[in-house]
C-alpha positions as CSV (number, residue, x, y, z in Angstrom):
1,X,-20.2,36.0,-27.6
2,X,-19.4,32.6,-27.3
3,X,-21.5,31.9,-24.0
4,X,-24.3,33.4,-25.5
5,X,-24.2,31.8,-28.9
6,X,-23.9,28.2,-26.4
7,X,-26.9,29.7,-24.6
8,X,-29.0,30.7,-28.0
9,X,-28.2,26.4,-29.3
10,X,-29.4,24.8,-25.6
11,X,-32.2,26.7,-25.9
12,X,-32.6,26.4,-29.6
13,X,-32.9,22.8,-29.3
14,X,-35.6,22.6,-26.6
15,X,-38.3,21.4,-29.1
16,X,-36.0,18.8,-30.1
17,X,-35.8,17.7,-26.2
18,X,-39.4,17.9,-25.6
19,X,-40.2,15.4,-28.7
20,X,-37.7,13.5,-27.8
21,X,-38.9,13.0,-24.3
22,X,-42.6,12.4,-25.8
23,X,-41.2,9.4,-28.3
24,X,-38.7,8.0,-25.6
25,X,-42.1,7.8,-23.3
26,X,-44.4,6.6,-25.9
27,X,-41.7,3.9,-27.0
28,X,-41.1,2.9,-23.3
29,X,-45.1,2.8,-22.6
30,X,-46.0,-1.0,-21.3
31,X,-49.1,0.4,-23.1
32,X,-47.7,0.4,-26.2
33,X,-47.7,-3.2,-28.4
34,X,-44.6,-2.7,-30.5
35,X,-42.3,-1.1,-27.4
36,X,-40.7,-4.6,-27.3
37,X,-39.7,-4.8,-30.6
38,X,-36.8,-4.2,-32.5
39,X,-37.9,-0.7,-33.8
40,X,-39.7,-0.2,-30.8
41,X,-36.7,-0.2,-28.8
42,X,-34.6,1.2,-31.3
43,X,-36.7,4.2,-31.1
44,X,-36.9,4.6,-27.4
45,X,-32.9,4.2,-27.5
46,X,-32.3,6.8,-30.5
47,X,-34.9,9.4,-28.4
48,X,-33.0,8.6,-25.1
49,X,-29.4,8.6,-26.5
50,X,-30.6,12.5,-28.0
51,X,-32.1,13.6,-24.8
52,X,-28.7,12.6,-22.7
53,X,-26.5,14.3,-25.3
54,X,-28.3,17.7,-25.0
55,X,-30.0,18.5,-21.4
56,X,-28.2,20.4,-19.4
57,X,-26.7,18.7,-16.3
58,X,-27.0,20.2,-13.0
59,X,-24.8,20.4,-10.0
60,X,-25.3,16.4,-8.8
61,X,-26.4,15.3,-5.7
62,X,-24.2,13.3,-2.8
63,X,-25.8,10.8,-2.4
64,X,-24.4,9.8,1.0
65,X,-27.0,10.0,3.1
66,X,-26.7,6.0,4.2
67,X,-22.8,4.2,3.5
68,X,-21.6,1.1,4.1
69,X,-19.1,0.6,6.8
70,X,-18.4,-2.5,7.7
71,X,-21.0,-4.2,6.3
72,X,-23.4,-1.8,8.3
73,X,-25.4,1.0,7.3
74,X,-24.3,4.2,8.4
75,X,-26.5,7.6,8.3
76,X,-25.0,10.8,7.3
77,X,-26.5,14.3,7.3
78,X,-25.1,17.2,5.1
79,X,-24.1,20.2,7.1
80,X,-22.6,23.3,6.2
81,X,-20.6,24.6,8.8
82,X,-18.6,27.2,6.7
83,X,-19.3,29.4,3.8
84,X,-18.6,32.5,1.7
85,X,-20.0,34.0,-1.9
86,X,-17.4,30.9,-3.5
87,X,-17.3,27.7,-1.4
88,X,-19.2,25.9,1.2
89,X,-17.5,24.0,3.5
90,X,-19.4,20.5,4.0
91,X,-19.1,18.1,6.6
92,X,-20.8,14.6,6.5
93,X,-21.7,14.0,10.0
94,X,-22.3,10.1,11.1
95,X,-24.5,9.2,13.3
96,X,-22.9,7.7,16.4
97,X,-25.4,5.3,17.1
98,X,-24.8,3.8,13.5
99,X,-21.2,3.6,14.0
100,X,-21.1,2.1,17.4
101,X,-22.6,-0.9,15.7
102,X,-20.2,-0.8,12.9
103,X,-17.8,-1.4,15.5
104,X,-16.3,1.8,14.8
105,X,-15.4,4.5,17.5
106,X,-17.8,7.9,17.5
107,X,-14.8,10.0,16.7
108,X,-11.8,10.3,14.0
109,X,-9.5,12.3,12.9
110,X,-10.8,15.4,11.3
111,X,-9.9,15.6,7.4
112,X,-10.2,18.5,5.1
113,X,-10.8,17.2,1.5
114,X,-10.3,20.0,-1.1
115,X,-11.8,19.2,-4.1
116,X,-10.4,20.5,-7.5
117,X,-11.4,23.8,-9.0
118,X,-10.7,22.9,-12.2
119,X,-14.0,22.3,-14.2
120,X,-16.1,19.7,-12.0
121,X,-17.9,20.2,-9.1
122,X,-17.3,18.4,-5.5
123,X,-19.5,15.6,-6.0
124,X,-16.2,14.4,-8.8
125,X,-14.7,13.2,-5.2
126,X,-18.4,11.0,-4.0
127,X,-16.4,7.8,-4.4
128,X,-13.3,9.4,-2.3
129,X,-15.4,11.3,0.4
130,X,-17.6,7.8,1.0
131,X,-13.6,5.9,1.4
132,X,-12.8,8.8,4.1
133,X,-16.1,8.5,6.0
134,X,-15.2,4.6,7.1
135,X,-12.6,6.1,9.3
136,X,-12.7,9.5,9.9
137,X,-15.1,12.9,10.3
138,X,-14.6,14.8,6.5
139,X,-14.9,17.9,5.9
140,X,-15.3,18.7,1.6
141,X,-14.2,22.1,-0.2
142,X,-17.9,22.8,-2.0
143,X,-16.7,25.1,-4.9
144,X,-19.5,27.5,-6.1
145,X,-20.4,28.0,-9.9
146,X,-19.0,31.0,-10.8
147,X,-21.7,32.0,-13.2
148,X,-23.7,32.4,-9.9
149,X,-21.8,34.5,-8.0
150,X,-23.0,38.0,-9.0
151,X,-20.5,40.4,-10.2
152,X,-21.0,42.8,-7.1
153,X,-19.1,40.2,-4.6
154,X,-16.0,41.3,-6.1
155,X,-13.1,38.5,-7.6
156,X,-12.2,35.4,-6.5
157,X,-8.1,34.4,-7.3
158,X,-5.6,32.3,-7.0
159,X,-4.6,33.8,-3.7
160,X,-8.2,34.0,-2.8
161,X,-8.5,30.2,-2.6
162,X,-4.9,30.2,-0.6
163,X,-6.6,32.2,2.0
164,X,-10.7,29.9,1.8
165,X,-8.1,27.1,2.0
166,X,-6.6,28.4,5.7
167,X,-10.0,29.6,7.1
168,X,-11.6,26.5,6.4
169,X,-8.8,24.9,8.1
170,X,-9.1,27.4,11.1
171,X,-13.1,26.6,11.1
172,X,-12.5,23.0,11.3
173,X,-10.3,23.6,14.2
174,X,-7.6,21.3,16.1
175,X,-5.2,20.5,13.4
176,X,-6.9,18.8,11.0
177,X,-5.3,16.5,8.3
178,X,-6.0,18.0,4.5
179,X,-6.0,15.8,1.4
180,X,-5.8,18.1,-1.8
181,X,-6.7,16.6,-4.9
182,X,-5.1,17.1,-8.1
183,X,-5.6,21.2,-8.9
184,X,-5.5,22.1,-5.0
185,X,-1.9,20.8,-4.8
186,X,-0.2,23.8,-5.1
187,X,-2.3,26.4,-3.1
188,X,-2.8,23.7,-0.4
189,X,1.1,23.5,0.2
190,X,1.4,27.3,-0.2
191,X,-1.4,27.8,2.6
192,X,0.0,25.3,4.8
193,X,3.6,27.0,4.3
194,X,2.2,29.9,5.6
195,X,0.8,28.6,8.4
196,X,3.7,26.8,9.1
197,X,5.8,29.8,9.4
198,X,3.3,32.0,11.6
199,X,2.9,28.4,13.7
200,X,-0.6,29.0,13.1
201,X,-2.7,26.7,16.4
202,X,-4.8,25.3,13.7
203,X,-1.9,24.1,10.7
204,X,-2.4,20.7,9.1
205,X,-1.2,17.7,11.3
206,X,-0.7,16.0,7.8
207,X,-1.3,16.9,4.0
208,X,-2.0,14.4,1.0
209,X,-1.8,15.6,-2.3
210,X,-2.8,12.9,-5.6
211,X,-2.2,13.5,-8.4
212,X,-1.4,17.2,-8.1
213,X,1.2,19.7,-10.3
214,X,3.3,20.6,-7.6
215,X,6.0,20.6,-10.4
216,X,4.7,20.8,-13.5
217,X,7.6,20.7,-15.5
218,X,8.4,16.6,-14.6
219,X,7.0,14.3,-16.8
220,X,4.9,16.7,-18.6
221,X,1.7,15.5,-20.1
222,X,-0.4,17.0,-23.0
223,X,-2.1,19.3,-20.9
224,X,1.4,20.6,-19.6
225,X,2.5,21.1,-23.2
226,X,-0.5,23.3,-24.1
227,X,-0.2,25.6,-21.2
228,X,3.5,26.0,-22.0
229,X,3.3,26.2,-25.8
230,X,0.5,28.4,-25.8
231,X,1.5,32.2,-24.9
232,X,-0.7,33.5,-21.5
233,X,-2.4,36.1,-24.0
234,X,-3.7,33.1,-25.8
235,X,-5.6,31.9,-22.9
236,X,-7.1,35.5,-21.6
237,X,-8.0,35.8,-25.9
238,X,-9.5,32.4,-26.3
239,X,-10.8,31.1,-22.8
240,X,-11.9,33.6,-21.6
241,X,-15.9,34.9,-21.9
242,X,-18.4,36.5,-20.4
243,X,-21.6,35.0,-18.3
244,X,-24.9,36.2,-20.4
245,X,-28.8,37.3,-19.2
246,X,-30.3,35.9,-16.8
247,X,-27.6,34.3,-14.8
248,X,-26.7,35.8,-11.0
249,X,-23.0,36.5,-12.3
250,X,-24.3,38.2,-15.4
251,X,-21.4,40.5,-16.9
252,X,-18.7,38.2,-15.0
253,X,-15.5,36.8,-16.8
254,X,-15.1,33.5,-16.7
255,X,-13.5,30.4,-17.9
256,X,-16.8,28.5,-19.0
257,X,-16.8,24.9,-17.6
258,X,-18.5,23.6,-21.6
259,X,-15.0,24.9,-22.8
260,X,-13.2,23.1,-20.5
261,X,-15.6,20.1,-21.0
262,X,-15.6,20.1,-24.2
263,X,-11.6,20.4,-24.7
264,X,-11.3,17.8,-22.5
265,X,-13.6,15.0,-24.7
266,X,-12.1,16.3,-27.7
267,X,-8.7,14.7,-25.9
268,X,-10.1,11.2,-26.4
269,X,-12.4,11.6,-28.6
270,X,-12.7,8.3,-30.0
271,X,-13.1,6.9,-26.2
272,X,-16.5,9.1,-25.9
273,X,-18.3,8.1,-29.3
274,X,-17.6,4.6,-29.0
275,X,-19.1,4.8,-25.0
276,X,-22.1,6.4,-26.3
277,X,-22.2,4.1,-28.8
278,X,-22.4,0.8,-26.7
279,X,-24.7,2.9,-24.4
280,X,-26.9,3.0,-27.4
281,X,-27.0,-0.4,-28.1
282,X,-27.2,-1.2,-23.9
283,X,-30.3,0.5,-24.6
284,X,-32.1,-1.7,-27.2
285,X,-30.4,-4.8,-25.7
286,X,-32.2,-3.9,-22.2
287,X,-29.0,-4.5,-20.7
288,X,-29.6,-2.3,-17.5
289,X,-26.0,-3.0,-15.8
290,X,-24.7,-1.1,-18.8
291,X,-27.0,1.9,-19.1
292,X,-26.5,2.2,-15.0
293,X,-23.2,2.7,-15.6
294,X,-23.0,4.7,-18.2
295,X,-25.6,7.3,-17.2
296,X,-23.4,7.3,-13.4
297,X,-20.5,8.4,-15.2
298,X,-21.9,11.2,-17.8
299,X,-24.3,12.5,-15.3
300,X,-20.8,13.4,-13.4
301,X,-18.7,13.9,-16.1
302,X,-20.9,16.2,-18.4
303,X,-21.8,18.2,-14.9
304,X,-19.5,21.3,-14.9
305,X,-19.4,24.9,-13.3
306,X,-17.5,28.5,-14.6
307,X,-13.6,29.6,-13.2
308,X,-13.5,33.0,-12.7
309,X,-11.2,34.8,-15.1
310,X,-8.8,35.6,-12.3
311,X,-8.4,32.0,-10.6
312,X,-7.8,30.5,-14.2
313,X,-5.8,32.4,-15.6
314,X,-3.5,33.0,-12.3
315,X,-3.6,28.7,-12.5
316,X,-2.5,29.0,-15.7
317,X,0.6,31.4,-14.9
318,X,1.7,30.4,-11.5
319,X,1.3,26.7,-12.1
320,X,2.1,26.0,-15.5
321,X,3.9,28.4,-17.0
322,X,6.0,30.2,-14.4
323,X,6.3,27.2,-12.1
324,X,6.9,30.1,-9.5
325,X,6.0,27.4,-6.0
326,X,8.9,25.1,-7.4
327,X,11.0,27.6,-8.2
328,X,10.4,29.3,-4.5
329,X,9.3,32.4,-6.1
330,X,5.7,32.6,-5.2
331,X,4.8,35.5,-2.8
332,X,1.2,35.4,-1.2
333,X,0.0,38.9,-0.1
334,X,3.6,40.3,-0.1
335,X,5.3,37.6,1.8
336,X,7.4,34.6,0.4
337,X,5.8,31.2,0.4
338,X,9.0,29.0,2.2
339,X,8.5,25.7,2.2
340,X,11.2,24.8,4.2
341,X,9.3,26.5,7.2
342,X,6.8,22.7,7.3
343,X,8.5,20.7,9.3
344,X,6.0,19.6,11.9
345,X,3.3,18.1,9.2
346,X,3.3,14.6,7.8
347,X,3.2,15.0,3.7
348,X,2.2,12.0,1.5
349,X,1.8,11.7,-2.3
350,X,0.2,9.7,-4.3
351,X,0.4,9.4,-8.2
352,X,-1.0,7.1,-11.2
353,X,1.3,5.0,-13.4
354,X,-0.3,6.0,-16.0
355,X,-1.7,9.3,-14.9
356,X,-1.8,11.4,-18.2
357,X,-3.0,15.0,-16.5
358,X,-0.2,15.0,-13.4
359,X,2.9,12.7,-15.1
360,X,5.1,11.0,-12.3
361,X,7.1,13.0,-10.5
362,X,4.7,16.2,-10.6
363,X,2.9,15.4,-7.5
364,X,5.8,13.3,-5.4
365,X,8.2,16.8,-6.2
366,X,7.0,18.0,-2.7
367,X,8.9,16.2,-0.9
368,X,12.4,17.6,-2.2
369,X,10.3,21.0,-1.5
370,X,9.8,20.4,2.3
371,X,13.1,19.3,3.3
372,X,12.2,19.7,6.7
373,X,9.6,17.0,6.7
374,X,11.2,14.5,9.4
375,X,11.7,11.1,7.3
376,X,8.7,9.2,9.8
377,X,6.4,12.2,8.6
378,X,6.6,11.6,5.0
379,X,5.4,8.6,2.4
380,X,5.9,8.8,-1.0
381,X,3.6,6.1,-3.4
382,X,2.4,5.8,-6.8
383,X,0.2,3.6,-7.7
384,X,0.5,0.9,-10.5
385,X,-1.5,0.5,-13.5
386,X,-3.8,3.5,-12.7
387,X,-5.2,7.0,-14.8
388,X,-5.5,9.9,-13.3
389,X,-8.9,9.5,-11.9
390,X,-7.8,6.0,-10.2
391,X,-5.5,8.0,-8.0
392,X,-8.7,9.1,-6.1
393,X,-11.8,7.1,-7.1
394,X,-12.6,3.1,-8.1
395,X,-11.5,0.1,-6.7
396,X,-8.0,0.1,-6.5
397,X,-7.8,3.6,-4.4
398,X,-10.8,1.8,-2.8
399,X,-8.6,-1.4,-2.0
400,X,-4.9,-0.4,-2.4
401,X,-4.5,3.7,-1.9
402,X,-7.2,4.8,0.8
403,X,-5.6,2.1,3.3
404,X,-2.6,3.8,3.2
405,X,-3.4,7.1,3.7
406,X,-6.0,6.1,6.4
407,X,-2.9,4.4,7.8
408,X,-0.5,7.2,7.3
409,X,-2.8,10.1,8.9
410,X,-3.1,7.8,11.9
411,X,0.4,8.0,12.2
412,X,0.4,11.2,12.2
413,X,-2.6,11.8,14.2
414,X,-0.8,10.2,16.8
415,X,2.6,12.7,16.0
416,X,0.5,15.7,16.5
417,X,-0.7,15.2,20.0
418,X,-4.2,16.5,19.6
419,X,-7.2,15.2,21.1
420,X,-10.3,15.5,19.3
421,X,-13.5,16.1,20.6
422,X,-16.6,13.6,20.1
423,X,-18.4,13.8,16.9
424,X,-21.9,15.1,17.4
425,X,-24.4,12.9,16.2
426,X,-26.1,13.0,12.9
């Protein structure tokens, strides 16, 4: 009921948009004598702040087609070289020709970056995915919307993604290094367990996990607290609702991406209104460095996609209220998950200071986990005065985090003794 009654207000309010859109043009219209006054702009702010607040946002674009490496221009082209009914597996290819000038070589090591199902969609990771491409050919975990996956292609779990996790991997091909971040943690190390123990040709040569719960009982945040305080029937009674007409995955049960969204902003609360706020007044002080950067941020933040029923609440049980992957009590299709079976792929961790979703300790936990990790194969680092989304976007990961990993899965590039193929060109 409560996907539809969200459905019935969006659409409720599309009058609302369209007049807004009509004054925020008329007030913006060099045509128009009193647009550069103080009510005129006023105006065009008050109808642009409205129209922002209730438009739906859409799955965002890349926007990778040309990076910077180097100082150079480098063309990419989107390809997807993998898919099923709830990912797409995406690979920015560089063009060679490009890179030669950059002064970088045609090849690098292949890297698996699986984004967080967890609310967001992929593009969350642009700012980590463009950091990767100076150095190496990436390969990104596109997670589907659930709401669009129709009801007849069947359920999509926690051990679902285990398994998209390990063909994705086998796709890729030659060892690949994987870099999960923050939700991925856990199935990420369960998947490479596995592939570990059946010495699988195409295992990870390395794995990165920031900011993930591999332990969520250390340093527990607020988010920990509610998943443990809150009984599991509280979550299927609550969180739990159905997609409406005329979506593809009509009739599905899900765990709607608003609730998350809006649960989330209801956390800091007082951080949201005043950053509307100043983008209101960036708005009728013309100050287009301020707008810029406010509409780049909500136009990813308020962009969010439906959990299936099962993957959440599975997350919610396995992760953070059972702790069953610590605890070396989480079975994957009838078999144990043993950690202790890794022993021939690098692990690094990376975590915030002042992370407040994944506290300190959380992610770094994996390396007690994998004691067979040989002490040249492992690197443990956490980051100084940085939030959760610092571990794996902004400057500092920009300046002070991505040139450690880089440097760490050369390392270990070198360890696993594969030789990689050239890139094709873009």
């Amino acid at each position: 009921m409560l996907y539809a009654l969200h459905e019935l207000a969006y659409q409720s309010a599309l009058p609302w948009r369209i007049g807004a859109q009509a004054a925020r043009r008329f007030w913006n219209s060099p045509f128009n004598p009193a647009a550069d006054t103080a009510i005129g702009r006023t105006a065009y702010a008050s109808a642009e702040l409205f129209e922002s607040v209730t438009r739906r946002y859409g799955k965002p674009d890349w926007r990778l087609a040309t990076i910077d490496i180097d100082g150079k221009p480098v063309r990419t082209v989107e390809q997807v070289i993998w898919q099923s009914p709830w990912c797409r597996l995406v690979r920015f290819a560089r063009n060679i020709g490009d890179l030669k000038r950059a002064g970088k070589p045609a090849s690098g090591p292949a890297v698996l970056i699986v984004a967080p199902l967890s609310g967001h969609y992929a593009t969350l990771l642009r700012g980590t995915v463009e950091a990767f491409l100076q150095d190496h050919d990436v390969y990104v975990t596109d997670w589907v919307n659930a709401r669009q996956v129709p009801v007849l292609e069947g359920r999509f779990d926690f051990f679902d993604y285990i398994d998209h996790v390990r063909m994705m991997l086998a796709e890729i091909g030659g060892r690949p290094h994987v870099v999960g971040v923050c939700q991925p943690g856990p199935p990420v190390l369960a998947a490479a367990a596995i592939m570990a123990e059946d010495a699988d040709p195409n295992r990870p040569a390395s794995m990165t996990f920031m900011g993930s719960p591999i332990d969520a009982r250390l340093s527990p945040t607020v988010t920990n607290q509610l998943a443990e305080e809150k009984p599991f029937t509280w979550f299927r009674s609550n969180m739990i609702h159905t997609v409406p007409w005329p979506y593809p995955g009509f009739g599905r049960r899900v765990y709607p991406g608003f609730v998350q969204l809006y649960s989330f902003m209801s956390m800091n609360e007082e951080r949201h209104r005043d950053a509307h706020w100043d983008y209101f007044n960036s708005l009728i002080d013309g100050d287009g460095d301020g707008v810029e950067k406010h509409e780049e941020f909500y136009d990813e933040y308020l962009s969010v996609l439906d959990l299936t029923e099962e993957f959440y609440l599975q997350t919610i049980d396995i992760v953070f209220q059972q702790h069953l992957l610590p605890r070396g009590l989480l079975e994957h299709r009838g078999r144990k998950v043993d950690l202790t079976r890794i022993a021939d792929i690098g692990l690094m961790t990376v975590e915030g200071e002042k992370d407040d979703i994944s506290g300190v300790g959380q992610t770094q936990a994996a390396h007690g986990l994998c004691p067979n990790v040989p002490d040249d194969r492992r690197q443990l680092y956490v980051q100084p005065r940085v939030g959760h989304y610092g571990v794996f976007n902004g400057r500092r990961f920009r300046d002070e985090i991505y040139p450690r990993v880089r440097d760490f899965i050369a390392s270990n590039e070198a360890l696993s003794g594969v030789s990689r193929r050239p890139a094709s060109a873009a």
